[in-house]
C-alpha positions in Angstrom: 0.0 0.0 0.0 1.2 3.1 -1.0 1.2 6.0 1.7 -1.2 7.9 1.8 0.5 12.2 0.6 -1.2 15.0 1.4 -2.2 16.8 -1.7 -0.3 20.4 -2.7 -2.1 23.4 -1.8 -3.4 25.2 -4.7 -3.0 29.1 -5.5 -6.6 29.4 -4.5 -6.2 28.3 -1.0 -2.7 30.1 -0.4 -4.5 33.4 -1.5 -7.1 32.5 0.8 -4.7 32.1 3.6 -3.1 35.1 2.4 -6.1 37.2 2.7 -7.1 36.1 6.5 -3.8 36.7 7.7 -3.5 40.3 6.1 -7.4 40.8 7.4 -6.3 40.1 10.9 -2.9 42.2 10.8 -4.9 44.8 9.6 -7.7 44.8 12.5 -5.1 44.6 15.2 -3.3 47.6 12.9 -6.5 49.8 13.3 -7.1 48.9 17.3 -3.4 50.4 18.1 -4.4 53.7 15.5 -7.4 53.9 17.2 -5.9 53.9 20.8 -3.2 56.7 19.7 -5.7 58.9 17.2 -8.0 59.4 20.3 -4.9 60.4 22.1 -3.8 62.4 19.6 -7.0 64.5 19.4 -7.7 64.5 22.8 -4.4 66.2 23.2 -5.1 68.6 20.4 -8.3 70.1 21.8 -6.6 70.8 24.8 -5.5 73.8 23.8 -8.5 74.9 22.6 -10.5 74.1 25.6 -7.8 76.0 27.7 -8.0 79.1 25.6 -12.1 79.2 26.7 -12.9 80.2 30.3 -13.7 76.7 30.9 -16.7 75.4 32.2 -16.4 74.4 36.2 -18.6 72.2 38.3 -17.1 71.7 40.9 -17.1 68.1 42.0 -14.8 64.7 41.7 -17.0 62.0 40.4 -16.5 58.1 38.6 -18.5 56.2 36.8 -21.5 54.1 38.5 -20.4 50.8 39.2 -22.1 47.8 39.7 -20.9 47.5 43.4 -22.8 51.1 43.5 -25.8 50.5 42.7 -26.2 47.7 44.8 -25.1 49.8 47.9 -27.6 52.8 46.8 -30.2 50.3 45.9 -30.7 51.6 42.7 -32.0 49.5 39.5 -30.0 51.1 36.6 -25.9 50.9 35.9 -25.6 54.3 34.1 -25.1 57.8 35.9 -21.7 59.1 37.4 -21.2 59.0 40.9 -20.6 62.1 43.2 -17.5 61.4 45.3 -16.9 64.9 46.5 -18.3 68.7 46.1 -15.7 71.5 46.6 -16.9 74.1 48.7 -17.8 77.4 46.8 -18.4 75.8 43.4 -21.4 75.8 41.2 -21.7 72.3 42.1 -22.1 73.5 45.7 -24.6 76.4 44.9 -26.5 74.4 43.0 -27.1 71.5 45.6 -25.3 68.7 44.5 -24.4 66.5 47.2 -21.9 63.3 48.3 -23.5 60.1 46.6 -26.0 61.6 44.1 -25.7 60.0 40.8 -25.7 62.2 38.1 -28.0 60.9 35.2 -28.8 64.1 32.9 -26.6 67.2 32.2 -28.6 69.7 30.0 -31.4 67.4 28.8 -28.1 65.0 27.6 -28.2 61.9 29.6 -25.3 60.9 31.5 -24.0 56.9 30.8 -20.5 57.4 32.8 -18.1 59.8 34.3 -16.6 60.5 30.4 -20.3 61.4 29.5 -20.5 63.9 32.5 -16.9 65.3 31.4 -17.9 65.9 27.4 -21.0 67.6 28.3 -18.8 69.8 30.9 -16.7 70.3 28.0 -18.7 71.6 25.5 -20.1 74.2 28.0 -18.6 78.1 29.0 -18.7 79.3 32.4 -21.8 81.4 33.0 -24.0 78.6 31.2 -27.1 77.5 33.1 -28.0 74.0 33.1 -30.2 71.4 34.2 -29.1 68.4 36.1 -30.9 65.5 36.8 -29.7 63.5 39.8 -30.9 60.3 41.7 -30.8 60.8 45.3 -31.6 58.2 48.0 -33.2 56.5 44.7 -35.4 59.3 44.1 -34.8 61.6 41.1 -34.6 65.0 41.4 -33.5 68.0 39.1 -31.2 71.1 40.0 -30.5 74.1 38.1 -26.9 75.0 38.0 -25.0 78.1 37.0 -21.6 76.7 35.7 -18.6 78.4 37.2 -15.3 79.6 35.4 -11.9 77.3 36.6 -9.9 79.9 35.8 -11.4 82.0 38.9 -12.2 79.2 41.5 -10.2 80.0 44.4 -10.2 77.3 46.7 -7.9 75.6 44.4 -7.5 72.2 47.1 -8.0 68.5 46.0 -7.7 66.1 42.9 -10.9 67.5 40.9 -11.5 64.4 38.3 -14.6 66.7 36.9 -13.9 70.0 38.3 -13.3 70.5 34.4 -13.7 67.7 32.4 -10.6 65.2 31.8 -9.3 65.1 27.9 -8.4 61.4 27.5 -10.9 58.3 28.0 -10.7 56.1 30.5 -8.8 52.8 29.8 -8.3 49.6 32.2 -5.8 47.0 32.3 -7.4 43.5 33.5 -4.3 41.5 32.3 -2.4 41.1 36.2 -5.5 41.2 38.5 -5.4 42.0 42.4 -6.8 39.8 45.2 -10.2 38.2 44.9 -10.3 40.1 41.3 -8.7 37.2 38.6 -6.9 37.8 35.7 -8.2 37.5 32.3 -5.8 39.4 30.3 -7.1 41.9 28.6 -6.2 46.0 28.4 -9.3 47.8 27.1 -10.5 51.4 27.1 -14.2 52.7 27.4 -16.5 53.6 24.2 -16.9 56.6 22.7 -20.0 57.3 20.5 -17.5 57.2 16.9 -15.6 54.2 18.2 -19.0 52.5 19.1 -20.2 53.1 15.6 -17.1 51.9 13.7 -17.7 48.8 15.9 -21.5 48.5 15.6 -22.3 48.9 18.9 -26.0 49.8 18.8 -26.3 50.5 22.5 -22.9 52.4 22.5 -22.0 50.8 25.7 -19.0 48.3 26.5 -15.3 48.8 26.9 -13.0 48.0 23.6 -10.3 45.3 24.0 -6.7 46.7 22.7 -4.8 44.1 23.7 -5.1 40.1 24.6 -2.0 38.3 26.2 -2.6 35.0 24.1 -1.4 32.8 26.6 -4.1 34.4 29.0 -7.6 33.1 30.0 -9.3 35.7 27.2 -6.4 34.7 25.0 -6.8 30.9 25.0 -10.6 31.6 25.4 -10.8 33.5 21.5 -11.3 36.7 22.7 -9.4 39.5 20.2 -8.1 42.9 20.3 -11.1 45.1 18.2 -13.9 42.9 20.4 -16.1 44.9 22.4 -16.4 43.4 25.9 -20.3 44.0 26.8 -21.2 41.4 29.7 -19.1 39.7 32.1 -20.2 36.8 34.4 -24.1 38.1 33.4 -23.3 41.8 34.7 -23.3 44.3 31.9 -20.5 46.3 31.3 -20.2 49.6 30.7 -17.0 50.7 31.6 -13.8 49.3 32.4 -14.1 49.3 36.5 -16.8 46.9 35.6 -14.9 44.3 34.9 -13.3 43.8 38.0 -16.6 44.6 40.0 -17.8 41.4 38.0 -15.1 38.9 38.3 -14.6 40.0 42.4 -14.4 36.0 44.5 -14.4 34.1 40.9 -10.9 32.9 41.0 -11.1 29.5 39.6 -14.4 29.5 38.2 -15.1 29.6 34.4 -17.6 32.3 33.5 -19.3 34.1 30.0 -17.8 36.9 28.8 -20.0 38.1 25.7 -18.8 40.3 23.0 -19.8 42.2 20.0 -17.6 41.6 17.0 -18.3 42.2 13.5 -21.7 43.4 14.8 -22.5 40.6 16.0 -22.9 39.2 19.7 -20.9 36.1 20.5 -20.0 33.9 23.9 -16.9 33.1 25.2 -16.5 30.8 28.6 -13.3 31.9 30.2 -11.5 29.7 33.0 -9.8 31.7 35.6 -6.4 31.0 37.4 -7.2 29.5 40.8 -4.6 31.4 42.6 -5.5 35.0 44.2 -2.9 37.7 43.1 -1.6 40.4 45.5 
């Protein structure tokens, strides 16, 4: 009996190896020009922003995390948090407090802290405007006259949104911390344009820019250009999310859903055992 050869591969299925290979390069090509264009342009407003008397509200803030919600007892995942008001600031006039949630600035609603900071942004000082908060789970509305950060005395504190912040936020999920696994992924939250280049039709979920392969999202399928949108059946919407959703899961395999190409697909992940430091 004669052994039995593989056949040669023909032109046709070269070229279509060909193809794949320079489709992927390309995708993981646009992810790194995506990361440094938004950069790029975040850093080239600045000086545009700094030559307006800025908008000031007064406040440091985050985005409204899963853990959150739970403790205020609310039912939704979208707002940004209140962490401090500065004495003397329009936030202060105006009312806002420690632990509302901001979900409206303007008649805009508010998804996350980056929301709240574009809205800010686009704002001089001297504007009035609206803001609809949930306090104690009950919504309320303020009026606010925005202040100028230029004048602002008190000048004390890390101010996250005392004027809005010019780059996104990003997170790095590839090391982990104790009770909080590793799945080995650095992402960075959606904007509105990034969520329509990736067909996003919610615009929420965090974009993954980088997989270690030898990682539980690496070995799992998950790729740099996926958009991370659900993690152990909590939704994400921003990065802080992720770790809020894998918190006492070391060892344990859970779903990490994705939009790619539009489309939704599953992924079941098995985390390292071990807790980190």
């Amino acid at each position: 009996m004669h052994p039995t050869l593989a056949s040669p591969m023909g032109r046709k299925e070269k070229l279509m190896i060909r193809s794949n290979e320079t489709r992927k390069l390309r995708g993981r090509s646009f992810v790194r020009c995506v990361v440094l264009l938004s950069t790029l342009a975040a850093l080239l407003a600045a000086p545009l922003a700094m030559a307006r008397d800025r908008a000031f509200l007064g406040i440091t803030s985050r985005s409204l995390s899963g853990r959150d919600a739970r403790n205020l007892n609310l039912d939704r995942r979208d707002g940004a948090l209140v962490q401090q008001v500065y004495s003397g600031t329009a936030a202060d006039e105006g009312g806002l407090k420690k632990d509302d949630v901001i979900i409206e600035f303007d008649g805009e609603r508010v998804f996350d802290d980056n929301d709240l900071g574009e809205l800010i942004r686009d704002h001089d000082a001297g504007d009035d405007v609206s803001i609809a908060i949930l306090r104690e789970g009950k919504e309320k509305t303020l009026q606010v006259t925005l202040g100028s950060r230029d004048t602002w005395s008190e000048g004390q504190g890390l101010m996250s949104l005392a004027y809005a912040p010019f780059v996104s936020n990003s997170g790095s999920w590839i090391w982990g911390n104790r009770n909080r696994p590793q799945i080995g992924v650095n992402v960075m939250d959606l904007n509105s344009q990034l969520a329509d280049y990736f067909e996003v039709s919610d615009q929420r979920g965090v974009l993954v820019t980088r997989v270690i392969r030898s990682s539980p999202a690496g070995q799992a399928g998950i790729q740099a250009g996926d958009v991370i949108v659900e993690v152990a059946g909590e939704r994400v919407m921003q990065s802080g999310d992720i770790g809020d959703a894998l918190e006492g899961r070391s060892g344990e395999t859970v779903e990490v859903q994705v939009i790619r190409n539009g489309s939704r697909r599953e992924f079941q992940l098995e985390l390292d055992g071990k807790e980190n430091d």
